[in-house]
C-alpha positions in Angstrom: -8.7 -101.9 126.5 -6.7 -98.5 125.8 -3.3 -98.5 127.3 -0.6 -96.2 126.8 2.6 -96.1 128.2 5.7 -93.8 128.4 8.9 -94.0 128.4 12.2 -91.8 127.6 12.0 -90.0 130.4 15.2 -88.8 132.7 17.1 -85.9 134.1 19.5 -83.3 131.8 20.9 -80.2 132.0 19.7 -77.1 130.7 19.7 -76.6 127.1 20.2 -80.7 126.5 17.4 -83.0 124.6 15.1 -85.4 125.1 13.1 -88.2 123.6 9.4 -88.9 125.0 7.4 -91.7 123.3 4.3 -93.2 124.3 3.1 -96.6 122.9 -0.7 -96.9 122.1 -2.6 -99.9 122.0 -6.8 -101.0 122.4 -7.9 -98.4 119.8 -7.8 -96.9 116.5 -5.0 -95.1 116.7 -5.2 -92.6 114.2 -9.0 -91.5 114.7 -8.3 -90.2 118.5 -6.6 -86.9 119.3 -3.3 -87.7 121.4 -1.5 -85.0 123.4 0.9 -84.6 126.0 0.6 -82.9 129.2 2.5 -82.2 132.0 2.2 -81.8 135.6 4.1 -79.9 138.5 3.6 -80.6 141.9 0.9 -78.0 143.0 -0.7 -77.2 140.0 -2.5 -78.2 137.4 -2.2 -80.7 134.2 -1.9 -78.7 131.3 -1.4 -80.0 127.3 1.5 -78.3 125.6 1.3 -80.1 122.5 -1.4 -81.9 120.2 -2.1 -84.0 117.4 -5.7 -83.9 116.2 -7.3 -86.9 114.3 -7.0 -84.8 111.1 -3.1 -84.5 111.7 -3.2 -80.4 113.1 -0.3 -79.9 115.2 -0.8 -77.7 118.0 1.9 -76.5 120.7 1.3 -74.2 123.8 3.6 -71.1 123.8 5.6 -72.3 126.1 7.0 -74.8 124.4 6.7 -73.3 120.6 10.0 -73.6 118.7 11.6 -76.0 121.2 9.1 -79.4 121.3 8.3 -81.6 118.5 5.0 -83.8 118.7 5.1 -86.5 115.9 3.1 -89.9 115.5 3.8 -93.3 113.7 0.6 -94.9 112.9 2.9 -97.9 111.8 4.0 -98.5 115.4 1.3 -96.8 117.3 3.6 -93.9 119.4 3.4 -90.7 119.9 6.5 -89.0 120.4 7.8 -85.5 121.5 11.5 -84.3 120.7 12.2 -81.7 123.3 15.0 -79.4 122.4 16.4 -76.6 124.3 15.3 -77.6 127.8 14.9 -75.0 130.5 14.7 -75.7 134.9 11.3 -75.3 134.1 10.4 -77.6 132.2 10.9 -80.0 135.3 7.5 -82.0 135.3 5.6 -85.3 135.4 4.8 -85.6 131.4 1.7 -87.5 130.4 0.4 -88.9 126.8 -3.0 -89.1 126.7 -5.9 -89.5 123.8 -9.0 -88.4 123.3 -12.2 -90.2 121.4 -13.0 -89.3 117.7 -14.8 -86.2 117.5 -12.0 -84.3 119.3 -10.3 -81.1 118.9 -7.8 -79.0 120.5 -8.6 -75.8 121.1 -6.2 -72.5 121.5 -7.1 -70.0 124.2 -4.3 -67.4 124.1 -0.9 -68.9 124.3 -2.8 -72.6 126.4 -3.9 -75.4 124.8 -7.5 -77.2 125.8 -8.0 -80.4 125.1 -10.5 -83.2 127.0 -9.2 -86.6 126.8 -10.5 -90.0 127.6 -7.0 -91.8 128.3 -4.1 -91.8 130.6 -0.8 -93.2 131.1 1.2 -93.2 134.2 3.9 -90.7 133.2 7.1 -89.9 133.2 9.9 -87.8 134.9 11.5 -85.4 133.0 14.3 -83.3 135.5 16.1 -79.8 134.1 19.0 -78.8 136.2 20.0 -75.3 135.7 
């Protein structure tokens, strides 16, 4: 059974950090493509950044330059380093993971990605 689960979320000022990591289990972690997403109240999930099964790193414009995506295969997490935080980057933030055979694909400055997997989120809050 796939689980993933995140933690690190929280609530910082604008222009502080913080640590994201989701921990994997139920599948072969390094053959699935694993993102994160994130969700505002009102709109829709989007994927800001990627890892592919073949290790490409992808990032949404948005986030370019500020976000780091990196996964241990060792401990089975993905995690994202956010730097430079802005109001709105206020969200629900998801991990999720998509079957082998995956790939992210860019459409302008959005990332698309279909995934198979879930976790329940977590808050990240940017006062200004």
């Amino acid at each position: 059974q796939v689980r993933l689960l995140e933690s690190g979320g929280g609530s910082v000022q604008a222009g502080g950090s913080l640590r994201l990591s989701c921990a994997a289990s139920g599948y072969a972690f390094r053959s699935y493509c694993m993102g994160w997403f994130r969700q505002v109240p009102g709109k829709e999930r989007e994927v800001f950044a990627t890892i592919d099964s073949d290790g490409t790193v992808r990032y949404a414009d948005s986030v370019k330059g500020r976000f780091t995506i990196s996964q241990d295969g060792a401990e089975n997490t993905l995690d994202l380093q956010m730097n430079s935080l802005k109001a709105e980057d206020t969200a629900m933030y998801y991990c999720a993971a998509a079957r082998p055979l995956c790939h992210t694909f860019v459409a302008g400055p959005r990332l698309i990605l279909r995934t198979d997997y879930w976790g329940q989120g977590t808050q990240v809050t940017v006062s200004s």
